[in-house]
PyMOL Python script that loads the backbone (N, CA, C, O; Angstrom):
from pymol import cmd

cmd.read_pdbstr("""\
ATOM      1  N   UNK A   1       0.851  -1.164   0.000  1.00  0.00           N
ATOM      2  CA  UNK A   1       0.000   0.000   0.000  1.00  0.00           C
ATOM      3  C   UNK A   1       0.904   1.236   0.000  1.00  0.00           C
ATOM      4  O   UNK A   1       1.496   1.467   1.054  1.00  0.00           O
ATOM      5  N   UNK A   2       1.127   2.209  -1.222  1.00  0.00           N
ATOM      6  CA  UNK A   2       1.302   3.292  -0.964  1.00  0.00           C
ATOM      7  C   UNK A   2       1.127   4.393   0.049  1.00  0.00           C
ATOM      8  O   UNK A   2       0.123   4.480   0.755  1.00  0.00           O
ATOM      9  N   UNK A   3       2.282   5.346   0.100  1.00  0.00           N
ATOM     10  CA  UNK A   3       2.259   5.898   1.611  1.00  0.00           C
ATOM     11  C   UNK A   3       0.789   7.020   1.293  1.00  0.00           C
ATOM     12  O   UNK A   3      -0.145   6.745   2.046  1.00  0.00           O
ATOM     13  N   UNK A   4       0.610   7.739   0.690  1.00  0.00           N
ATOM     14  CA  UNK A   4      -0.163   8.422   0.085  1.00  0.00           C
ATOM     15  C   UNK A   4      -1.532   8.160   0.225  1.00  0.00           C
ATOM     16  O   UNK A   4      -2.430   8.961   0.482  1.00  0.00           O
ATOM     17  N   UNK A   5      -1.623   6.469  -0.049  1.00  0.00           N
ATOM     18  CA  UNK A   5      -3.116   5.197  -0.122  1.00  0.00           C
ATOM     19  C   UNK A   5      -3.661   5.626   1.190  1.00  0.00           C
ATOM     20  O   UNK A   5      -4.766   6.109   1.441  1.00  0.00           O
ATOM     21  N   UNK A   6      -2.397   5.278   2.193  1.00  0.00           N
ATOM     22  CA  UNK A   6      -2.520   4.845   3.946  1.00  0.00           C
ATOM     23  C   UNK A   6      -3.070   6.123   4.395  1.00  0.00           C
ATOM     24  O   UNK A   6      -4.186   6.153   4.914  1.00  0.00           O
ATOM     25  N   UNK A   7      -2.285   7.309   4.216  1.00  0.00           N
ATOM     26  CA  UNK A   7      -2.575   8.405   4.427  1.00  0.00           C
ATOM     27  C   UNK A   7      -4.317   8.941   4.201  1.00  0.00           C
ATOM     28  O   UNK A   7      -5.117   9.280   5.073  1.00  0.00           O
ATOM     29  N   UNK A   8      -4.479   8.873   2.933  1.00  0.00           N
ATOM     30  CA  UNK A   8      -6.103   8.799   2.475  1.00  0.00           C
ATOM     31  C   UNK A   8      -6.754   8.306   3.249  1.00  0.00           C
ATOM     32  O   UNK A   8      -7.580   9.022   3.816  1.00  0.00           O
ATOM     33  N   UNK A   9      -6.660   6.778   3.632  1.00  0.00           N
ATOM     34  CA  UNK A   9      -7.130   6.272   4.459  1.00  0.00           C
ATOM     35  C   UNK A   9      -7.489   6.545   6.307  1.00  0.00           C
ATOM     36  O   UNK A   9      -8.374   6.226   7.100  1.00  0.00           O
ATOM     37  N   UNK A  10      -6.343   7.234   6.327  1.00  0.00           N
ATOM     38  CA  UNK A  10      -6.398   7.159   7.933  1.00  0.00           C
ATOM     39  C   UNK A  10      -6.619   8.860   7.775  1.00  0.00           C
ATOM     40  O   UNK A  10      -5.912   9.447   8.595  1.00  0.00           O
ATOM     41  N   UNK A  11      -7.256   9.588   7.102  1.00  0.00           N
ATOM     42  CA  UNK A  11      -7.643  10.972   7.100  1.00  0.00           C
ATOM     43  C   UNK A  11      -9.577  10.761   7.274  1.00  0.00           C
ATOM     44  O   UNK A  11     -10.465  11.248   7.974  1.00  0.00           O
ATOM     45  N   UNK A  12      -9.439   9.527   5.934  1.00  0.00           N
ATOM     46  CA  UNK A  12     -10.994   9.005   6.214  1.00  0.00           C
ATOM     47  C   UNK A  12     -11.799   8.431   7.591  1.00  0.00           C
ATOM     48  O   UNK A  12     -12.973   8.718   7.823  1.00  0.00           O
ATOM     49  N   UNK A  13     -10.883   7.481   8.554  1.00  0.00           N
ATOM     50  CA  UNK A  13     -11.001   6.864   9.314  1.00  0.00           C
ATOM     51  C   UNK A  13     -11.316   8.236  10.093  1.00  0.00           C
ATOM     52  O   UNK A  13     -12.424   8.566  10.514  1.00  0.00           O
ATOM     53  N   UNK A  14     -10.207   8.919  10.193  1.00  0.00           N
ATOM     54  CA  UNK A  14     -10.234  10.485  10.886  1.00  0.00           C
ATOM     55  C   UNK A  14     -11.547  11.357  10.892  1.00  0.00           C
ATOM     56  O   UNK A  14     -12.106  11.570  11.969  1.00  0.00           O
ATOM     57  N   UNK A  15     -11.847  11.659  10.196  1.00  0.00           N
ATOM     58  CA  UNK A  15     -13.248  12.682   9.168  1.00  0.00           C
ATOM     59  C   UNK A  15     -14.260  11.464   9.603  1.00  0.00           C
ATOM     60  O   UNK A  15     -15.205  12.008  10.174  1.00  0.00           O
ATOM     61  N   UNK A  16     -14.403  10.425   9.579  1.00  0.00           N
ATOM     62  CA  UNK A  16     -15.613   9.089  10.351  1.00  0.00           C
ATOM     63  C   UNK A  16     -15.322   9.770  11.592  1.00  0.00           C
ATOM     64  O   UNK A  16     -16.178  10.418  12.196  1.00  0.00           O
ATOM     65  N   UNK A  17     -13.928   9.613  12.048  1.00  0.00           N
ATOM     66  CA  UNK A  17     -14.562   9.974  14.048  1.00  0.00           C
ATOM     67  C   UNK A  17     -14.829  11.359  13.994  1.00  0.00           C
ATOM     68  O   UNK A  17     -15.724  11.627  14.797  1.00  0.00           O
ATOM     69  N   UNK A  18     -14.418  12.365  13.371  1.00  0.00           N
ATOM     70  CA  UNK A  18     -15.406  13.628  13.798  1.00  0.00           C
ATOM     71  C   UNK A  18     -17.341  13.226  13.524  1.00  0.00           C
ATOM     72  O   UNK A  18     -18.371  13.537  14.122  1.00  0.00           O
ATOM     73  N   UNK A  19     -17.086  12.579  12.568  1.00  0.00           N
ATOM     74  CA  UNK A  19     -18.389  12.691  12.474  1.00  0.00           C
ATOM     75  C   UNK A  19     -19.249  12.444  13.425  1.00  0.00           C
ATOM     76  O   UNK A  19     -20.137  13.179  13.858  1.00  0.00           O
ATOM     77  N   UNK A  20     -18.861  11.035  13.838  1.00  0.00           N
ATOM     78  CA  UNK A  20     -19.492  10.428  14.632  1.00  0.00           C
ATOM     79  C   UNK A  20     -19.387  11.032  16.064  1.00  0.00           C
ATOM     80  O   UNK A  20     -20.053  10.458  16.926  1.00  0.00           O
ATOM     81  N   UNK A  21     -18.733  11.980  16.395  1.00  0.00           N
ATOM     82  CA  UNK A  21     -18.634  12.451  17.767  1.00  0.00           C
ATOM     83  C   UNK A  21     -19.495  13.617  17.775  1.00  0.00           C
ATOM     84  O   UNK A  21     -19.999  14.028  18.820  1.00  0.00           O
ATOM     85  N   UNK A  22     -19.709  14.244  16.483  1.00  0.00           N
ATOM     86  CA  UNK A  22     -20.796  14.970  16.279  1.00  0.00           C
ATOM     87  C   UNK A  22     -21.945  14.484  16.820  1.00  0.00           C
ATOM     88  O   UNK A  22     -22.624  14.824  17.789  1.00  0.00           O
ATOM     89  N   UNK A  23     -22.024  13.689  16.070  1.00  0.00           N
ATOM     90  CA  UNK A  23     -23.131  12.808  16.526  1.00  0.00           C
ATOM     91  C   UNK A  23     -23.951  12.357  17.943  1.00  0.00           C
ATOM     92  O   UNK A  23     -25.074  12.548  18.411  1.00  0.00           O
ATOM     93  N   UNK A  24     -22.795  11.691  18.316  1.00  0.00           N
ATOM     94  CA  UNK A  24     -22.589  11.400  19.764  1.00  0.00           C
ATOM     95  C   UNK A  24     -23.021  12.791  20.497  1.00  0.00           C
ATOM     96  O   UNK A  24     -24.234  12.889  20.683  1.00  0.00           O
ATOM     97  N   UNK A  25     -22.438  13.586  20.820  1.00  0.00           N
ATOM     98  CA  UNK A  25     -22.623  15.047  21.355  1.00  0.00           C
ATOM     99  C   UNK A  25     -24.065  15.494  21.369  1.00  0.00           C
ATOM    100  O   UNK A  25     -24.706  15.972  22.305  1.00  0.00           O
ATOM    101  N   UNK A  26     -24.598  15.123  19.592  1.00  0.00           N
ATOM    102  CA  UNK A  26     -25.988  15.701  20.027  1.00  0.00           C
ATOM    103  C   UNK A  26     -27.020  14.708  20.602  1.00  0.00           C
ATOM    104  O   UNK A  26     -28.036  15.103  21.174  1.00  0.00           O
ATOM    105  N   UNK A  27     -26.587  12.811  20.349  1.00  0.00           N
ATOM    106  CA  UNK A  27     -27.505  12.309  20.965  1.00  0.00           C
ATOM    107  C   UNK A  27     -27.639  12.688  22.896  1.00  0.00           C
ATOM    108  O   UNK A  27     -28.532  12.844  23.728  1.00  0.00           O
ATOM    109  N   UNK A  28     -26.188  12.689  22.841  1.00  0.00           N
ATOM    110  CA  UNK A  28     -25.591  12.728  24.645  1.00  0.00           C
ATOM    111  C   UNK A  28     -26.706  13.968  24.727  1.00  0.00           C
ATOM    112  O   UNK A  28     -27.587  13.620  25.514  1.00  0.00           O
ATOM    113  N   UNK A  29     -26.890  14.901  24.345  1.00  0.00           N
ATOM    114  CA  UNK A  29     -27.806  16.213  25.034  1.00  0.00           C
ATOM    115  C   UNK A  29     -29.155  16.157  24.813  1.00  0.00           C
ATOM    116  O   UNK A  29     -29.921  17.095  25.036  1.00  0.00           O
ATOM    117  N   UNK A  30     -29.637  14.520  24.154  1.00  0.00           N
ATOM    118  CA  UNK A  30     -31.330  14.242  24.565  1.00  0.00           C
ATOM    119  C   UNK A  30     -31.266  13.306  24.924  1.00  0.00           C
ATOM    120  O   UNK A  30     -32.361  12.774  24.741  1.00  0.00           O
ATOM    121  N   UNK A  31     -30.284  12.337  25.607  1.00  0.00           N
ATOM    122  CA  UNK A  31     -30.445  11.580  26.901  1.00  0.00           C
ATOM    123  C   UNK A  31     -31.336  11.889  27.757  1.00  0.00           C
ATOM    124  O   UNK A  31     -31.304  13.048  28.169  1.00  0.00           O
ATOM    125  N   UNK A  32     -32.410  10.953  28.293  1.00  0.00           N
ATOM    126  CA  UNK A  32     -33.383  11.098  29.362  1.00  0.00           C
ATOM    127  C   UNK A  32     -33.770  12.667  29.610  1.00  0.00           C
ATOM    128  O   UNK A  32     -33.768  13.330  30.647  1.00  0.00           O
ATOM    129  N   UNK A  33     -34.107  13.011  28.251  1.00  0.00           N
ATOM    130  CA  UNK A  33     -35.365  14.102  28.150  1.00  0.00           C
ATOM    131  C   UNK A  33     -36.192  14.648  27.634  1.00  0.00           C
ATOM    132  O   UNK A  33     -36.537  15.771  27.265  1.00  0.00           O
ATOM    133  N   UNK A  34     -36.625  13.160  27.669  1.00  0.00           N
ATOM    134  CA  UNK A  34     -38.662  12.971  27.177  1.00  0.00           C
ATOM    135  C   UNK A  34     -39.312  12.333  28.375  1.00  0.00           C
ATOM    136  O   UNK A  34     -38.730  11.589  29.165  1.00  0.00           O
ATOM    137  N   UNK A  35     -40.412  12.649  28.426  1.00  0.00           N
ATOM    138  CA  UNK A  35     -41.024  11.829  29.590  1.00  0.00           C
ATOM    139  C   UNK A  35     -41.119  10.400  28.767  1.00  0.00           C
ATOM    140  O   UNK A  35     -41.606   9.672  29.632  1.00  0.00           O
ATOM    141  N   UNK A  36     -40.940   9.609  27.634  1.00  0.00           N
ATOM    142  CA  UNK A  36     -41.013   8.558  27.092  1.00  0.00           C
ATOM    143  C   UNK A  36     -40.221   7.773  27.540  1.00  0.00           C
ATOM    144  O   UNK A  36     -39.073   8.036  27.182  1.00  0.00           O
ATOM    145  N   UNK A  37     -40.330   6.725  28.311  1.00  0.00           N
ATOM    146  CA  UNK A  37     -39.108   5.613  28.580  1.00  0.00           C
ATOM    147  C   UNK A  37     -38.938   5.228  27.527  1.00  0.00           C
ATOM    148  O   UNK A  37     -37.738   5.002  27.368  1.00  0.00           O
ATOM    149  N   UNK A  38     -39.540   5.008  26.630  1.00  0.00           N
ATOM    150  CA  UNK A  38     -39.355   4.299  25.568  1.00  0.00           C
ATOM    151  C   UNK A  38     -38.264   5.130  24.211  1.00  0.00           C
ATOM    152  O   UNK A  38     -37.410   4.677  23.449  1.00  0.00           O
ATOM    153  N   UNK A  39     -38.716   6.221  24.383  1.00  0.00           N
ATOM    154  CA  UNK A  39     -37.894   6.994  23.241  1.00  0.00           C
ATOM    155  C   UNK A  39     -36.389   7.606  24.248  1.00  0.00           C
ATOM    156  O   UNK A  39     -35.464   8.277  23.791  1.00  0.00           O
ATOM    157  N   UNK A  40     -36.497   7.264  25.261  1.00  0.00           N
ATOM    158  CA  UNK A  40     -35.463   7.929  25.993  1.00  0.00           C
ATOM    159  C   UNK A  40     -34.467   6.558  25.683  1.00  0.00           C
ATOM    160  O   UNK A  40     -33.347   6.816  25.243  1.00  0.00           O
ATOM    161  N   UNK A  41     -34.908   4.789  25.941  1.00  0.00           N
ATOM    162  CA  UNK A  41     -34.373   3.917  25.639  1.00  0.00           C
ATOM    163  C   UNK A  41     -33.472   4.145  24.276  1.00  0.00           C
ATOM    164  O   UNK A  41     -32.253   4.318  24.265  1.00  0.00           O
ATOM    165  N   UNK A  42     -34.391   4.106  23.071  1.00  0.00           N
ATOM    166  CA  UNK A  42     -33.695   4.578  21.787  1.00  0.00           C
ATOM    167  C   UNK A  42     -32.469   5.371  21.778  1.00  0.00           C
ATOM    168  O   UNK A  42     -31.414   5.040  21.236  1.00  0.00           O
ATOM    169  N   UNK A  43     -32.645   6.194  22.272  1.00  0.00           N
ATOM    170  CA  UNK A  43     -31.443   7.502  22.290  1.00  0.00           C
ATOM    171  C   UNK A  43     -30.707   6.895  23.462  1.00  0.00           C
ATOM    172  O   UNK A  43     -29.903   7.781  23.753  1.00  0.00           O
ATOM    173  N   UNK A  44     -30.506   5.818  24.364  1.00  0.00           N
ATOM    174  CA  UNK A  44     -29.372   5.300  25.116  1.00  0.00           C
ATOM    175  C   UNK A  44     -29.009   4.421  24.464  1.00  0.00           C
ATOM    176  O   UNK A  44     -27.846   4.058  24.640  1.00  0.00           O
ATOM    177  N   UNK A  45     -29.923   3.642  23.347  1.00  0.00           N
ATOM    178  CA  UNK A  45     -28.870   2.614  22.502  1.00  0.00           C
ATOM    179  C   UNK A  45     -28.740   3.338  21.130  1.00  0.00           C
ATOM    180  O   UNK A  45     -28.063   2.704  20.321  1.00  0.00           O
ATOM    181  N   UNK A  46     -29.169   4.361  20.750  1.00  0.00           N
ATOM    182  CA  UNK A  46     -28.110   4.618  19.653  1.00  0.00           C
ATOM    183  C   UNK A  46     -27.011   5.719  20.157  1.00  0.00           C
ATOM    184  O   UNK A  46     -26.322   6.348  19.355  1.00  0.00           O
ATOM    185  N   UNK A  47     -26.949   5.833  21.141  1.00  0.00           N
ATOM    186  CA  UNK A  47     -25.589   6.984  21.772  1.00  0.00           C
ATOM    187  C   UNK A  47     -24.845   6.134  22.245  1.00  0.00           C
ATOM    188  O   UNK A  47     -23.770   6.671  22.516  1.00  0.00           O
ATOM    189  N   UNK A  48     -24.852   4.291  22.673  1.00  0.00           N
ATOM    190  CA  UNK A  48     -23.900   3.036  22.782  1.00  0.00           C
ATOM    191  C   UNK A  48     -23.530   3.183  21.741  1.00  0.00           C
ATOM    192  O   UNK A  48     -22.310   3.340  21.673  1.00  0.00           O
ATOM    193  N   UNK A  49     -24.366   3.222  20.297  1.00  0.00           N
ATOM    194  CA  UNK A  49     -24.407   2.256  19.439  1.00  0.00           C
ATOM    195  C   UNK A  49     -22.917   3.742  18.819  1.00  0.00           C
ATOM    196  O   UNK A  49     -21.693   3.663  18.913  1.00  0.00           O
ATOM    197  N   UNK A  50     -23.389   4.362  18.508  1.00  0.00           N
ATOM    198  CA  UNK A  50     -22.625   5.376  18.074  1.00  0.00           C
ATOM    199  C   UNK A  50     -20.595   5.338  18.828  1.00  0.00           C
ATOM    200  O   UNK A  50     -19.583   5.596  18.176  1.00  0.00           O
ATOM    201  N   UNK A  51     -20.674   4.953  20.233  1.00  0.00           N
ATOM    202  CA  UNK A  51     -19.667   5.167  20.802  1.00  0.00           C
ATOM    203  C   UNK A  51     -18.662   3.527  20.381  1.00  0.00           C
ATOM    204  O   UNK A  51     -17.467   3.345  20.143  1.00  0.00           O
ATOM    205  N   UNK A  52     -19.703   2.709  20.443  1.00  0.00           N
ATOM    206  CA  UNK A  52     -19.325   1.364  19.978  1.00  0.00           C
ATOM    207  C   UNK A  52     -18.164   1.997  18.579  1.00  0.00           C
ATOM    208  O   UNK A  52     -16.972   2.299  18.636  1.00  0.00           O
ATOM    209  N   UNK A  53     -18.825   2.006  17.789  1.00  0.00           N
ATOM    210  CA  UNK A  53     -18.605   2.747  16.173  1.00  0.00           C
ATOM    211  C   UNK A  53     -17.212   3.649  16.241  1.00  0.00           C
ATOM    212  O   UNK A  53     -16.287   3.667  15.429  1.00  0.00           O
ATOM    213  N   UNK A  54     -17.373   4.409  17.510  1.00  0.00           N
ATOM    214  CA  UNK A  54     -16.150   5.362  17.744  1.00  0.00           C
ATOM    215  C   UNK A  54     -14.992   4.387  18.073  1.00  0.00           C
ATOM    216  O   UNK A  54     -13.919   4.469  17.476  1.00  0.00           O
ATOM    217  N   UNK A  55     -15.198   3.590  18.901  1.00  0.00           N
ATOM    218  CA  UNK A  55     -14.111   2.896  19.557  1.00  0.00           C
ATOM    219  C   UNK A  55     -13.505   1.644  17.830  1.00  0.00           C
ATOM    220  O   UNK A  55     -12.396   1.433  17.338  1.00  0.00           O
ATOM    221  N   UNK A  56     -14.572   1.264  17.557  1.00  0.00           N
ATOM    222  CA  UNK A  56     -13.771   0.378  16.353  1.00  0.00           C
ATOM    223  C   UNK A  56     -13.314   1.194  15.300  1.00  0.00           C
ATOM    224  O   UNK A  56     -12.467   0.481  14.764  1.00  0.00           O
ATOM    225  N   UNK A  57     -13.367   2.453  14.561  1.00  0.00           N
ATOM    226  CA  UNK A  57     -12.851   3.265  14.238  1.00  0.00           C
ATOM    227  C   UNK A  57     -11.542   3.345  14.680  1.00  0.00           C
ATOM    228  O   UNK A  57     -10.624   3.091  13.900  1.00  0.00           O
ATOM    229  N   UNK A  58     -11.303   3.712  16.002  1.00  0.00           N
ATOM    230  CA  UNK A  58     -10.322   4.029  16.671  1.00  0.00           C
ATOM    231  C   UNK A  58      -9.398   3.147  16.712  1.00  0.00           C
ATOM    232  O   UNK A  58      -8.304   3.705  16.621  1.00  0.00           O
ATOM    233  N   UNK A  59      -9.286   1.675  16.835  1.00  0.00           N
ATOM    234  CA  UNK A  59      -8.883   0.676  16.659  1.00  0.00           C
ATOM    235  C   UNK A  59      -8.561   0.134  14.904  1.00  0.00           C
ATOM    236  O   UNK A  59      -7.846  -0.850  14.714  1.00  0.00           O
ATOM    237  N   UNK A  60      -9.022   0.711  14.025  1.00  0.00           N
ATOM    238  CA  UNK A  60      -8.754   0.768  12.939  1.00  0.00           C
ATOM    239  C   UNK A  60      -7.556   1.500  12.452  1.00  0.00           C
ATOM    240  O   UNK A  60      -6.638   1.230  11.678  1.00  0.00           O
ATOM    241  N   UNK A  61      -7.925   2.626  13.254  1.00  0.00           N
ATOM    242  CA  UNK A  61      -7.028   4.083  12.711  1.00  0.00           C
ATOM    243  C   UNK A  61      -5.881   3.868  13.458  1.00  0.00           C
ATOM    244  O   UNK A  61      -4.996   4.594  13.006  1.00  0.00           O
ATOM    245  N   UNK A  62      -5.420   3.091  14.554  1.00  0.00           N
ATOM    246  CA  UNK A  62      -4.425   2.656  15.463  1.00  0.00           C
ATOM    247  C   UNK A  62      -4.101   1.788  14.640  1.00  0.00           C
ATOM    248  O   UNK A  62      -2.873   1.871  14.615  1.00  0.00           O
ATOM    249  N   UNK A  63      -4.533   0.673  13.651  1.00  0.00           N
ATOM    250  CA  UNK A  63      -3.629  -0.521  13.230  1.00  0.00           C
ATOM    251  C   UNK A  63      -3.358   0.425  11.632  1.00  0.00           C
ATOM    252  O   UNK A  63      -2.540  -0.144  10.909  1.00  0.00           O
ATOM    253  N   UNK A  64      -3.824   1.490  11.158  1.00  0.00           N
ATOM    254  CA  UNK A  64      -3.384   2.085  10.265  1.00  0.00           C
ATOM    255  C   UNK A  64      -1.855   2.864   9.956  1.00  0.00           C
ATOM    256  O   UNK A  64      -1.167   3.064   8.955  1.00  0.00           O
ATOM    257  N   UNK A  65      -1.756   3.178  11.439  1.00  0.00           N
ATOM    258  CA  UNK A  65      -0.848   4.499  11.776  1.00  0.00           C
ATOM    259  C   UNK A  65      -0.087   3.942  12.014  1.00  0.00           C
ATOM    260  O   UNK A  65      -0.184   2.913  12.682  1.00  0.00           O
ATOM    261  N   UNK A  66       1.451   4.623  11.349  1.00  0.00           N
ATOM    262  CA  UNK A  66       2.584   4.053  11.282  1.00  0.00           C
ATOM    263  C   UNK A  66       3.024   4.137  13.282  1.00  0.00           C
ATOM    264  O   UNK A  66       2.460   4.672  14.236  1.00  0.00           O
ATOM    265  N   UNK A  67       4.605   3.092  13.094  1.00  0.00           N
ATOM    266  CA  UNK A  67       4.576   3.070  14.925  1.00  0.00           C
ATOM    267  C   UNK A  67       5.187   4.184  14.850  1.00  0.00           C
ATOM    268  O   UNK A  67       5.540   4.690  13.785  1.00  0.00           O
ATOM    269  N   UNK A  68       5.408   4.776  16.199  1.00  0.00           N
ATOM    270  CA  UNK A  68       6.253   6.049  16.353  1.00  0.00           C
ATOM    271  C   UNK A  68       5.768   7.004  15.829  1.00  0.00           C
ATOM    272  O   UNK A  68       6.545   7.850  15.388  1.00  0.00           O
ATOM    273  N   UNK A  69       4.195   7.225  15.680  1.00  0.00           N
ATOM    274  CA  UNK A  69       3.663   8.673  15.093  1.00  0.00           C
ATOM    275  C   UNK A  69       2.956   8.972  16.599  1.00  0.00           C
ATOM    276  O   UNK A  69       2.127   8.331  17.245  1.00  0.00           O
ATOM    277  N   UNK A  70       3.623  10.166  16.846  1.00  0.00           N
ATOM    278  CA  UNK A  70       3.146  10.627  17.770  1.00  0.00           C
ATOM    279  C   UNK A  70       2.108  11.677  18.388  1.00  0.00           C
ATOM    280  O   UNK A  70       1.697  11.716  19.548  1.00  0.00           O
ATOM    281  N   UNK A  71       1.813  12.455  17.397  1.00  0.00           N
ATOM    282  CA  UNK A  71       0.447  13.244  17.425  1.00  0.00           C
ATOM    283  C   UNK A  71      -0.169  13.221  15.489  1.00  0.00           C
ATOM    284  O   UNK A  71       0.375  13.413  14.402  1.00  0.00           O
ATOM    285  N   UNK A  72      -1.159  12.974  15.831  1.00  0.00           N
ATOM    286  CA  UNK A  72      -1.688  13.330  14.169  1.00  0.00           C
ATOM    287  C   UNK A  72      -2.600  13.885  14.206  1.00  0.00           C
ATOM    288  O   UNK A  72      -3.583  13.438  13.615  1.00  0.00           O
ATOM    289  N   UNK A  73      -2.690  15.421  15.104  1.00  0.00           N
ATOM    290  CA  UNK A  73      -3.239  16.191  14.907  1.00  0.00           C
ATOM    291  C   UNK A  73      -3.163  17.194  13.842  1.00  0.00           C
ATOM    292  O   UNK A  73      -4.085  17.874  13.391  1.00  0.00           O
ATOM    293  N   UNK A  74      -1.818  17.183  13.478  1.00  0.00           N
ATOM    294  CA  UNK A  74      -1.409  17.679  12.441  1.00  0.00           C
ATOM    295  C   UNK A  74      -1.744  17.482  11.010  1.00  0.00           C
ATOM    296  O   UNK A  74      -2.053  18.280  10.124  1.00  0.00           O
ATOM    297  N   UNK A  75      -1.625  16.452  11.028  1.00  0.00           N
ATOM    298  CA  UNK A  75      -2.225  15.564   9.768  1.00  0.00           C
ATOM    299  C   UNK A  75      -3.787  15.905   9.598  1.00  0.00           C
ATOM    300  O   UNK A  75      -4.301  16.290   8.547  1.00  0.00           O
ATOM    301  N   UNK A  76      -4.376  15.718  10.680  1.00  0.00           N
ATOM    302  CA  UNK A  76      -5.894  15.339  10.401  1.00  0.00           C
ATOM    303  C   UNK A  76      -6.078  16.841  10.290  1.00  0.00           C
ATOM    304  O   UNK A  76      -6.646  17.017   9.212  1.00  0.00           O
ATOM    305  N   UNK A  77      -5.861  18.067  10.913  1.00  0.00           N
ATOM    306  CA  UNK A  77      -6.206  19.463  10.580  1.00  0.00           C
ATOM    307  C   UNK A  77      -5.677  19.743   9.071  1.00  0.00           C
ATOM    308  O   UNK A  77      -6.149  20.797   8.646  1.00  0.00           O
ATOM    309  N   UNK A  78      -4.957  19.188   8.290  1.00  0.00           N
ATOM    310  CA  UNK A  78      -3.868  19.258   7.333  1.00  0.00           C
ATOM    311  C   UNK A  78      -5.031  18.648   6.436  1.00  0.00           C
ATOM    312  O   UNK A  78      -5.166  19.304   5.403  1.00  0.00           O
ATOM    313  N   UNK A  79      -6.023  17.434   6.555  1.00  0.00           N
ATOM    314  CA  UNK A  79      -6.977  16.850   5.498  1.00  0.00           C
ATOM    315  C   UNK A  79      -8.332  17.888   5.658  1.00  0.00           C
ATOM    316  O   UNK A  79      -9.013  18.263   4.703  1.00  0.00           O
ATOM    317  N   UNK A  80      -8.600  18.324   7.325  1.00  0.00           N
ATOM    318  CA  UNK A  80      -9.561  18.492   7.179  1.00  0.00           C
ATOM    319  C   UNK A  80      -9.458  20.021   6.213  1.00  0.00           C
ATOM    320  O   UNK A  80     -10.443  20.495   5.647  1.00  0.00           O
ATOM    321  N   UNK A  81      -8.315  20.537   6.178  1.00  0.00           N
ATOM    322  CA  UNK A  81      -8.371  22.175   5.703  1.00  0.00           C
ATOM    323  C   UNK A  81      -8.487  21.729   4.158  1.00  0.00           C
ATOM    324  O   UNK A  81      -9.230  22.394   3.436  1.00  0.00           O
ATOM    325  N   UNK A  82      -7.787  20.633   3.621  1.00  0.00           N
ATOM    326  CA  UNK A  82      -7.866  20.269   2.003  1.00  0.00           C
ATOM    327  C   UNK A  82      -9.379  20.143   2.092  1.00  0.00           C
ATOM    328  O   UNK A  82      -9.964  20.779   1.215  1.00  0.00           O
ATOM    329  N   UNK A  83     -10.080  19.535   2.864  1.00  0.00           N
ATOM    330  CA  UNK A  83     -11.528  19.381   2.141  1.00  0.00           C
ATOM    331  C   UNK A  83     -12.108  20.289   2.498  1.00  0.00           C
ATOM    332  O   UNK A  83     -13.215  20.019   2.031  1.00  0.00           O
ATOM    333  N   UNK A  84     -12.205  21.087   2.929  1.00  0.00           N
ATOM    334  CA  UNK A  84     -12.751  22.765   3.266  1.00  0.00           C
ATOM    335  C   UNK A  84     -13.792  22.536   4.703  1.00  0.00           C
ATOM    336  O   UNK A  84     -14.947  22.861   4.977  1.00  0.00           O
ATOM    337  N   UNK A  85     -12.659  21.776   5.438  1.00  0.00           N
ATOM    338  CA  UNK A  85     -14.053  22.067   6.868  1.00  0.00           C
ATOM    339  C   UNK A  85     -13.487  22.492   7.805  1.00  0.00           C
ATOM    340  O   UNK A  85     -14.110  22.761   8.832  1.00  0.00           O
TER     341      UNK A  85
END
""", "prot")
cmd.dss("prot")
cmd.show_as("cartoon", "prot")
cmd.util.cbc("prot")
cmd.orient("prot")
C-alpha cells in the first residue's frame, strides 16, 4: 500500500470519528429528556451504538498508523483544511 493510499485512508477513518462524535454530542444532550421511557431507551442505545462505532474506528485508525507517530493532529487538521471544513 502506498504511503499516500494509507494516508487517504487514515484521514478518512479520521473525518468518520469527527463525524461520529458529532453525533454522539448531540444524541448525549437528549439523553433522558422525554417523559417517554421508551424513546429515551432509543437515544441510550443509539448513543452506545454510536460510541461502539467510535471505539472500532479508533482501533482501525491505530492498526493504520505508522509506529512512532506521535500526534496526528497535524495531519488530520492538514486533510480536514484540504476538504474545506
Amino acid at each position: 500500500m502506498s504511503d499516500e493510499h494509507a494516508r487517504g485512508r487514515r484521514d478518512g477513518l479520521r473525518l468518520a470519528l469527527a463525524v461520529l462524535a458529532a453525533e454522539e454530542e448531540r444524541w448525549a444532550a437528549l439523553l433522558d429528556g422525554s417523559r417517554s421511557g421508551r424513546t429515551n431507551l432509543v437515544r441510550e442505545v443509539r448513543h452506545k451504538a454510536l460510541r461502539v462505532a467510535q471505539a472500532r474506528l479508533r482501533t482501525a485508525l491505530n492498526r493504520l498508523s505508522p509506529r512512532g507517530e506521535a500526534s496526528s493532529g497535524a495531519e488530520l487538521a492538514a486533510a480536514l483544511e484540504e476538504v474545506g471544513l
